[in-house]
PyMOL CGO cylinders between C-alpha atoms (Angstrom):
from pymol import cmd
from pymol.cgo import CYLINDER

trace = [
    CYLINDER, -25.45, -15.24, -45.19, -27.92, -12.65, -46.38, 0.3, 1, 1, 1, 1, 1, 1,
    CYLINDER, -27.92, -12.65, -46.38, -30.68, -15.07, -44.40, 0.3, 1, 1, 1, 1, 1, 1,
    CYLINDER, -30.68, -15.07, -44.40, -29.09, -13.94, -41.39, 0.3, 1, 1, 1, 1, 1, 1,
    CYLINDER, -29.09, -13.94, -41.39, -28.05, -10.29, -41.59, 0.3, 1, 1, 1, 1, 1, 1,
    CYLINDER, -28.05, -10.29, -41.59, -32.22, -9.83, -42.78, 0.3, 1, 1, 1, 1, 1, 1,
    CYLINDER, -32.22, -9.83, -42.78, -33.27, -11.77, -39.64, 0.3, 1, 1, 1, 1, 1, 1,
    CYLINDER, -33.27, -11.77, -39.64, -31.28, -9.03, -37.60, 0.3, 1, 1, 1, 1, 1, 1,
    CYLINDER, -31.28, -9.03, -37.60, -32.29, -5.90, -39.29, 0.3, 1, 1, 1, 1, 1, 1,
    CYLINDER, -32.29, -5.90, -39.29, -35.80, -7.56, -39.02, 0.3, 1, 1, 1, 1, 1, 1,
    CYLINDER, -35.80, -7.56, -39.02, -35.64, -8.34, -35.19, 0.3, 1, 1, 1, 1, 1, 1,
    CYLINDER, -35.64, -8.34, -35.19, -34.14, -4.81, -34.76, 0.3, 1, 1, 1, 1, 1, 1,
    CYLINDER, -34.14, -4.81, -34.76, -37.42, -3.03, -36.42, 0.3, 1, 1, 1, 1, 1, 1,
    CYLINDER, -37.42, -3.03, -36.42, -39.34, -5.37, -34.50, 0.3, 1, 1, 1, 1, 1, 1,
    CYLINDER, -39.34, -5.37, -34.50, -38.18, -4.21, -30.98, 0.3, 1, 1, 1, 1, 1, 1,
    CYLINDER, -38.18, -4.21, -30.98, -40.05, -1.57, -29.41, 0.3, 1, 1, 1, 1, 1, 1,
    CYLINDER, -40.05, -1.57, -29.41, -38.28, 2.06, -28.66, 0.3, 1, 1, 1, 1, 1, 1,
    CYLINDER, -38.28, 2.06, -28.66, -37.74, 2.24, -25.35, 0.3, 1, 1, 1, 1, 1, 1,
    CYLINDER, -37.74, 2.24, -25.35, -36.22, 5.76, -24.05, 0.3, 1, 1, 1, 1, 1, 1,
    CYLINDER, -36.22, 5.76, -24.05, -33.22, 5.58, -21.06, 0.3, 1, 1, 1, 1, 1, 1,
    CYLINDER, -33.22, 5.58, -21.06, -36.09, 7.38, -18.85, 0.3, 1, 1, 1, 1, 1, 1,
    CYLINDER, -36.09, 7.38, -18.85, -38.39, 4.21, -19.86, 0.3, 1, 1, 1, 1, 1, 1,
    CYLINDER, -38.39, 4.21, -19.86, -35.38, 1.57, -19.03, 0.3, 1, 1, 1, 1, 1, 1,
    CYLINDER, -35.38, 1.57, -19.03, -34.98, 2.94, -15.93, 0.3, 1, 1, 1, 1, 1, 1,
    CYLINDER, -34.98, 2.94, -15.93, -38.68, 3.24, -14.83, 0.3, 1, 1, 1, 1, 1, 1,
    CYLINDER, -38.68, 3.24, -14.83, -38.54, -0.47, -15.15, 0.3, 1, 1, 1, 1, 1, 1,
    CYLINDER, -38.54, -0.47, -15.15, -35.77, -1.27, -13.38, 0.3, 1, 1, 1, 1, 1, 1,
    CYLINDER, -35.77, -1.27, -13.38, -36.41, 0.94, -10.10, 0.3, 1, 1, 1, 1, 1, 1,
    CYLINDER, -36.41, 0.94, -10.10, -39.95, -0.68, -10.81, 0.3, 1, 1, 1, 1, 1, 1,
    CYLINDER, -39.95, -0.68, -10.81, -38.07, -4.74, -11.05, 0.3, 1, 1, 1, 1, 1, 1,
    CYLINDER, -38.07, -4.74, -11.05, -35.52, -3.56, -7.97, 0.3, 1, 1, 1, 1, 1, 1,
    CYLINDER, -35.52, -3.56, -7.97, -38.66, -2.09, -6.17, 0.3, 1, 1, 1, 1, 1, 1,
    CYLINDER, -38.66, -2.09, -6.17, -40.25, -5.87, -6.26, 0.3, 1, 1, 1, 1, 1, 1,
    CYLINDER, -40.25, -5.87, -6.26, -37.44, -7.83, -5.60, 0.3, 1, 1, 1, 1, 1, 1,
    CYLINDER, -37.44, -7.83, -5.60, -38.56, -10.04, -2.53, 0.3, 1, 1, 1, 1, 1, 1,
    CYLINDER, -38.56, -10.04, -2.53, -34.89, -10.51, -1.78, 0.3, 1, 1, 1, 1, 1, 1,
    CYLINDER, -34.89, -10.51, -1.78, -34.18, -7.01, -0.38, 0.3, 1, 1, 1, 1, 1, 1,
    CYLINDER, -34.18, -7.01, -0.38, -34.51, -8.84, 2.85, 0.3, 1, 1, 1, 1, 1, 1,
    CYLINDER, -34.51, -8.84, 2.85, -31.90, -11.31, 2.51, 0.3, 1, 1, 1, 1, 1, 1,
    CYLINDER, -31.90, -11.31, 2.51, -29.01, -8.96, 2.70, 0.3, 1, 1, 1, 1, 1, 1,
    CYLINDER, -29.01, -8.96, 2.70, -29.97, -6.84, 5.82, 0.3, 1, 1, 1, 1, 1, 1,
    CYLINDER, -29.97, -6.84, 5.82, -26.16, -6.01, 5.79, 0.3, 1, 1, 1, 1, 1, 1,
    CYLINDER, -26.16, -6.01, 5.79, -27.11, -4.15, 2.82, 0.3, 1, 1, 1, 1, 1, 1,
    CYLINDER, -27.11, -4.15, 2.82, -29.45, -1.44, 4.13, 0.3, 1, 1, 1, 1, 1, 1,
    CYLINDER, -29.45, -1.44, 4.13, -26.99, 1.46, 4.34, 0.3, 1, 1, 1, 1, 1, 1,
    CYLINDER, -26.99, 1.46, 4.34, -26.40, 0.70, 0.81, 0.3, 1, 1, 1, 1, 1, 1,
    CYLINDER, -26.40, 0.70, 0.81, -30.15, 1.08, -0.29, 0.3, 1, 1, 1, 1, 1, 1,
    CYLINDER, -30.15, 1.08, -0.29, -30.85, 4.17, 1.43, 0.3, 1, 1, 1, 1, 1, 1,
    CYLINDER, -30.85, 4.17, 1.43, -27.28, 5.59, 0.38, 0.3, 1, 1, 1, 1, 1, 1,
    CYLINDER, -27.28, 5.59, 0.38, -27.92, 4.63, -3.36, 0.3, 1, 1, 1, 1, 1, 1,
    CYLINDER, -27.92, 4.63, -3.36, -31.57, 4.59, -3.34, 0.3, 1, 1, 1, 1, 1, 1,
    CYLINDER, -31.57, 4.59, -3.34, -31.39, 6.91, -6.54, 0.3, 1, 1, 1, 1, 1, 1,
    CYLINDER, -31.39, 6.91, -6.54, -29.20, 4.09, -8.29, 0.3, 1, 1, 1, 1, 1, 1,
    CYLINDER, -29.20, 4.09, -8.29, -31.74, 1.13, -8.79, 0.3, 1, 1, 1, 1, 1, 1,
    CYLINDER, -31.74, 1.13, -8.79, -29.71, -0.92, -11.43, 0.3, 1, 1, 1, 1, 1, 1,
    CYLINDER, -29.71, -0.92, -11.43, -26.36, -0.48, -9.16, 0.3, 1, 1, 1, 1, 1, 1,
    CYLINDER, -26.36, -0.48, -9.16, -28.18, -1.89, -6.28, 0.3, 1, 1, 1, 1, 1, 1,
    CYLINDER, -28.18, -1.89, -6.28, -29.73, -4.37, -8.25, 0.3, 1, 1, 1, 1, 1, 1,
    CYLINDER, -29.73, -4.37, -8.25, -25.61, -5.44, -9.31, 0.3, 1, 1, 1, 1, 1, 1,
    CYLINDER, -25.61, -5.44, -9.31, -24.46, -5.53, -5.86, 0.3, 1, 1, 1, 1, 1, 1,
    CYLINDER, -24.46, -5.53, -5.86, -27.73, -7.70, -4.81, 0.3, 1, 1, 1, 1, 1, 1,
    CYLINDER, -27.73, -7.70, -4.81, -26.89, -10.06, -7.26, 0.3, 1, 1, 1, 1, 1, 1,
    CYLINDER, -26.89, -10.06, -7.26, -23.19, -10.50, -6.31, 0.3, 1, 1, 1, 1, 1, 1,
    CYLINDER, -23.19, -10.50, -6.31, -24.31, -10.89, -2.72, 0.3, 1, 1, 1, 1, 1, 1,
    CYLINDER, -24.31, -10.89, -2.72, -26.59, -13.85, -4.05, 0.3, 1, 1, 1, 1, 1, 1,
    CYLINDER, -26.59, -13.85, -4.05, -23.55, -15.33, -5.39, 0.3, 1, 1, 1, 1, 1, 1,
    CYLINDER, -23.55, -15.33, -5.39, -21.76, -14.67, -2.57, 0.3, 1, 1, 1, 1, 1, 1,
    CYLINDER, -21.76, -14.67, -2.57, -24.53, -16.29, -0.21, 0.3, 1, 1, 1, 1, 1, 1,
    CYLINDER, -24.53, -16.29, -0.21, -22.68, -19.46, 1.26, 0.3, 1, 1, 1, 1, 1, 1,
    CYLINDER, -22.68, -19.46, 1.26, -19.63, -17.37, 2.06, 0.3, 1, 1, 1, 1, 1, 1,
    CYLINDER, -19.63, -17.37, 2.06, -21.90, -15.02, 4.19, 0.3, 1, 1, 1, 1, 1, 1,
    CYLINDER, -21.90, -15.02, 4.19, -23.46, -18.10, 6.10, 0.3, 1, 1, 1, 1, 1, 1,
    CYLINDER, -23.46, -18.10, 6.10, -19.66, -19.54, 6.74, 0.3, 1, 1, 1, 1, 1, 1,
    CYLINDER, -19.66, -19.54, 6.74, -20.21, -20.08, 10.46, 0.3, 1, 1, 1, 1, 1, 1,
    CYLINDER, -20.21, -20.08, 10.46, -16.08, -19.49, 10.52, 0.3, 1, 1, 1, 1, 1, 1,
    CYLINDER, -16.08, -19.49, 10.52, -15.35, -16.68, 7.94, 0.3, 1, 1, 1, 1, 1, 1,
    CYLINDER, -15.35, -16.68, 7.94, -19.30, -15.17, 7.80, 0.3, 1, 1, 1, 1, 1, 1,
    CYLINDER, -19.30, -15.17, 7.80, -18.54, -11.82, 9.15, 0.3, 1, 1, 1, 1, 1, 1,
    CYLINDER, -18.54, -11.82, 9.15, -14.88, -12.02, 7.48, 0.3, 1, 1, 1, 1, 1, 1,
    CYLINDER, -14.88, -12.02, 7.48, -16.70, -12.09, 4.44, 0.3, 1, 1, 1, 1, 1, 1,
    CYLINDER, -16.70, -12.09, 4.44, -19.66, -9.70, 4.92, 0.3, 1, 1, 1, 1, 1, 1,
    CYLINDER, -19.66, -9.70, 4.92, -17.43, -6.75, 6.02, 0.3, 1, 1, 1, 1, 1, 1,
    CYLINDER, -17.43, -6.75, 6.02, -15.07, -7.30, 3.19, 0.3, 1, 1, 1, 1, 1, 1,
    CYLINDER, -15.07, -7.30, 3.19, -18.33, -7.40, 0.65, 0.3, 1, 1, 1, 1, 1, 1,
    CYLINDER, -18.33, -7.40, 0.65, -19.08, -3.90, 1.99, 0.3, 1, 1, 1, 1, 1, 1,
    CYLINDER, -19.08, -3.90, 1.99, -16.00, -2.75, 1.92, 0.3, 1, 1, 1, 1, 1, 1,
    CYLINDER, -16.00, -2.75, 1.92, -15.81, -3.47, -2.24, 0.3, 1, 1, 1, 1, 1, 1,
    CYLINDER, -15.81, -3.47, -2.24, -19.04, -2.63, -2.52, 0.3, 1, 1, 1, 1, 1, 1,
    CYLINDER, -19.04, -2.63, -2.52, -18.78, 1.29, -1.97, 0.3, 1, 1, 1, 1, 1, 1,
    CYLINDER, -18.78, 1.29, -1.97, -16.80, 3.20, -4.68, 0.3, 1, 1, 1, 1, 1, 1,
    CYLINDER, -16.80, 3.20, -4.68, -13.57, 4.87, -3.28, 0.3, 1, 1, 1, 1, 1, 1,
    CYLINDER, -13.57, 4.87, -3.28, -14.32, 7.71, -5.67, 0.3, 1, 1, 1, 1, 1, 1,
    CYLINDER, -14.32, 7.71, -5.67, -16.73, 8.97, -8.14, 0.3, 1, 1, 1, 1, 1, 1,
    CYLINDER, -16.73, 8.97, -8.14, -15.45, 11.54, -11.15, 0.3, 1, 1, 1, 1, 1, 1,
    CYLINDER, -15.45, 11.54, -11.15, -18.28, 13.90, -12.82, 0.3, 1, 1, 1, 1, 1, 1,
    CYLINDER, -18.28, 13.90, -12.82, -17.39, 15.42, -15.85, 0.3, 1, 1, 1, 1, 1, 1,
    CYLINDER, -17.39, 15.42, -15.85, -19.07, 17.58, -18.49, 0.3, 1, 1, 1, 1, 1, 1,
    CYLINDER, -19.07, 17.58, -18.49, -18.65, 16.29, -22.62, 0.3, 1, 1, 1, 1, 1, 1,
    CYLINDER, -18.65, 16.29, -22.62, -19.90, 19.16, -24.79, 0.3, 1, 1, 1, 1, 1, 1,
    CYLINDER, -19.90, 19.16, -24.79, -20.70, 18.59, -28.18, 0.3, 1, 1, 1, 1, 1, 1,
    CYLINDER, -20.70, 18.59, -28.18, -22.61, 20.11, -31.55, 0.3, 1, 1, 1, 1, 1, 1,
    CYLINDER, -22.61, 20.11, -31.55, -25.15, 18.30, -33.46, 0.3, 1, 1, 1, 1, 1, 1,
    CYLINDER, -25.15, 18.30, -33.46, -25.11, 18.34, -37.26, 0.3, 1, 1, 1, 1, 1, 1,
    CYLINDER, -25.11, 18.34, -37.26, -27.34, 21.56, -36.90, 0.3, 1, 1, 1, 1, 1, 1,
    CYLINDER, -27.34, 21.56, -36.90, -24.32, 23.75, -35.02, 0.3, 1, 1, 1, 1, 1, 1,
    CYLINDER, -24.32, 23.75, -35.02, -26.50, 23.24, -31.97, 0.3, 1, 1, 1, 1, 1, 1,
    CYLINDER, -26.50, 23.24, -31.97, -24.08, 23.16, -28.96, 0.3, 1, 1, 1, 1, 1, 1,
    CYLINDER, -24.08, 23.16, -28.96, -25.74, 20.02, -26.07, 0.3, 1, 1, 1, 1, 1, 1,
    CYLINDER, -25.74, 20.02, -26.07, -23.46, 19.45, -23.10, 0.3, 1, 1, 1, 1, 1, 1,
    CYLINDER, -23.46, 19.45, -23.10, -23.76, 15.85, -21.12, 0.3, 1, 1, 1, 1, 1, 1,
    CYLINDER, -23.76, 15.85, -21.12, -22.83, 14.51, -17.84, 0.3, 1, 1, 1, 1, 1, 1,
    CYLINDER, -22.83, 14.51, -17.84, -20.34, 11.61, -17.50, 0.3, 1, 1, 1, 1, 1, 1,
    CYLINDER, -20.34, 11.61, -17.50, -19.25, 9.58, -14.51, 0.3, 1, 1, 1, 1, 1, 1,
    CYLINDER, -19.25, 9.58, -14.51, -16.97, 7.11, -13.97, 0.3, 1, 1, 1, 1, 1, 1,
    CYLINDER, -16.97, 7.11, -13.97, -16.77, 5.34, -10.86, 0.3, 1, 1, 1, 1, 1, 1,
    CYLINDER, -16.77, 5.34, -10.86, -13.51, 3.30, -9.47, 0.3, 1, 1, 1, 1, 1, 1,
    CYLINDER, -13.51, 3.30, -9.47, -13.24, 1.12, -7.05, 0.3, 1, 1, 1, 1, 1, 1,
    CYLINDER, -13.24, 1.12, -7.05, -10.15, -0.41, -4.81, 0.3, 1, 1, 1, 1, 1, 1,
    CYLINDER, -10.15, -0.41, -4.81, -8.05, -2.88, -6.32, 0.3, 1, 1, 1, 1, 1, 1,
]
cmd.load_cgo(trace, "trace")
């Protein structure tokens, strides 16, 4: 057992820092290649709406990909692509402000969102 829990503390020294600016550099720079941008054309309000929100487009990309054979029903195809849209924008976004004071007596203040959808 004390195998394992050195393996993890070892893999955790081993991986390299990488800051929230970093992680998000890379994925507007993996969403930015993504040659399936033009699969979804029904999804181009979306892009330029969220442009600024690379790993939220990148989720809703992905369900559509899932969602694929639904869009192409020759039936229910439009059924289904309005309804994706319709789920896909949030009916409301709430900003709020968490204030805190480091171990110094340094006062920070952060942003928080949370974002809810239909049901």
């Amino acid at each position: 057992m004390t195998s394992n829990s050195n393996k993890s503390v070892l893999s955790r020294q081993t991986e390299p820092n990488i800051t929230t600016e970093e992680s998000v550099n890379i994925a507007s720079a993996v969403y930015r290649e993504d040659p399936l941008q033009s699969s979804f054309p029904f999804l181009d309000d979306l892009r330029r709406k969220y442009s600024h929100q690379p790993t939220f487009l990148q989720a809703v990309e992905e369900m559509a990909i899932s969602l694929q054979p639904l869009f192409q029903d020759e039936a229910r195809g439009d059924f289904y692509t309005r309804a994706f849209l319709a789920i896909a924008e949030p009916e409301r976004i709430i900003s709020f402000r968490v204030s805190w004071m480091d171990d110094k007596g340094s006062l920070h203040f952060n942003r928080g969102w949370r974002v809810e959808y239909s049901r």
